[in-house]
N, C-alpha and C positions, 0 to 999 in steps of 0.2 A: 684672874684669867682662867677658861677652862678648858680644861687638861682634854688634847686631843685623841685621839683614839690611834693613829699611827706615827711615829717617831718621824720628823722629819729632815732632812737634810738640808740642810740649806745650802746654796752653789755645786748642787748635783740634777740638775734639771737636766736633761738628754735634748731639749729643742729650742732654739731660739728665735728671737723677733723677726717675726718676717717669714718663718717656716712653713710650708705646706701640710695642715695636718690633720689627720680622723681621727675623731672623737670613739672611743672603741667601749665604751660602758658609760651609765647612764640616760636620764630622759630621751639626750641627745644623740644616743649611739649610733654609727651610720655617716653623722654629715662631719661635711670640711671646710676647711676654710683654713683664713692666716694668722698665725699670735698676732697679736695687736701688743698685748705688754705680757714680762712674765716679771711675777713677784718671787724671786729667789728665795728670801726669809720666811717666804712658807710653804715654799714649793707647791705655787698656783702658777696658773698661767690662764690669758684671756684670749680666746678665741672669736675672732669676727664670725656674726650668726649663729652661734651655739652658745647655749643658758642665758638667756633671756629672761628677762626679770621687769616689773613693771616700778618704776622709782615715783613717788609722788614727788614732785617737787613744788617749793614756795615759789613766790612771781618774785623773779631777779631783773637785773638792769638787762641782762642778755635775754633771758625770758620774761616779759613785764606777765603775761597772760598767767603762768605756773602752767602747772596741769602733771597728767601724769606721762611718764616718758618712756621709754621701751629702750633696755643697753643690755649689753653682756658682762655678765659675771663671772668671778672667775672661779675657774674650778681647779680639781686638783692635776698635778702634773702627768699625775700614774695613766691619768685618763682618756690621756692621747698619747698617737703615736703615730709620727711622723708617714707623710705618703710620698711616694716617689713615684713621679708623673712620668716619667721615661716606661718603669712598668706597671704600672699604674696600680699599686697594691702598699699596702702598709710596711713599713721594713724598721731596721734597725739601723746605727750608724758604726760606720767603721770609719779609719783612719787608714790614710795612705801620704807614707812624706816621699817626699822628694827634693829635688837641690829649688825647685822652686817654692817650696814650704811645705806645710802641712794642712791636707785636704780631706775635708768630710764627704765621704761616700757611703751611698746603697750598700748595704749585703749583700742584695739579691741582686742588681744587675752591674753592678758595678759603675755606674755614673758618677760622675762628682754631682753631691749637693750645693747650690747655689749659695753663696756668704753673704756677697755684695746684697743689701735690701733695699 
């Protein structure tokens, strides 16, 4: 197997399925979209419409014709960072409990982040 260039963590991803997020380095830098899946064991995560990648595929029962296909790939987790559509700019997550639970908020404007996906 070959030996990565940064250490990774695994079950230390900062955004989960279903998150609003910008992609902030890379080909892709700029655009957003939603996790689609995060791979925790390598600290990737898959972004809808960012890194795109062309996969040839063989002709399956689901695809008799094959051909080549167009999906996303996944990238590293560092590489985005969560957006927050209340102020509409990238931020950070903080934590706020209460007797109702414990709730993921904005830094920057104080919103609760969405859980339910």
């Amino acid at each position: 197997m070959a030996a990565t260039k940064h250490k990774v963590q695994p079950n230390k991803i900062h955004v989960k399925k279903g998150d609003y997020v910008m992609v902030i380095s890379g080909k892709d830098a700029g655009k957003k979209g939603k996790v689609i899946d995060v791979i925790r064991k390598k600290g990737r995560v898959v972004v809808e419409k960012a890194n795109m990648i062309k996969r040839h595929t063989k002709p399956s029962q689901s695809m008799p014709q094959g051909g080549i296909v167009q999906k996303e790939a996944p990238m590293a987790s560092s590489n985005v960072m969560l957006y927050c559509q209340e102020c509409k700019s990238v931020t950070r997550v903080s934590f706020k409990v209460t007797e109702d639970g414990k709730f993921r908020v904005c830094k920057k404007c104080g919103v609760n982040l969405p859980d339910k996906h």
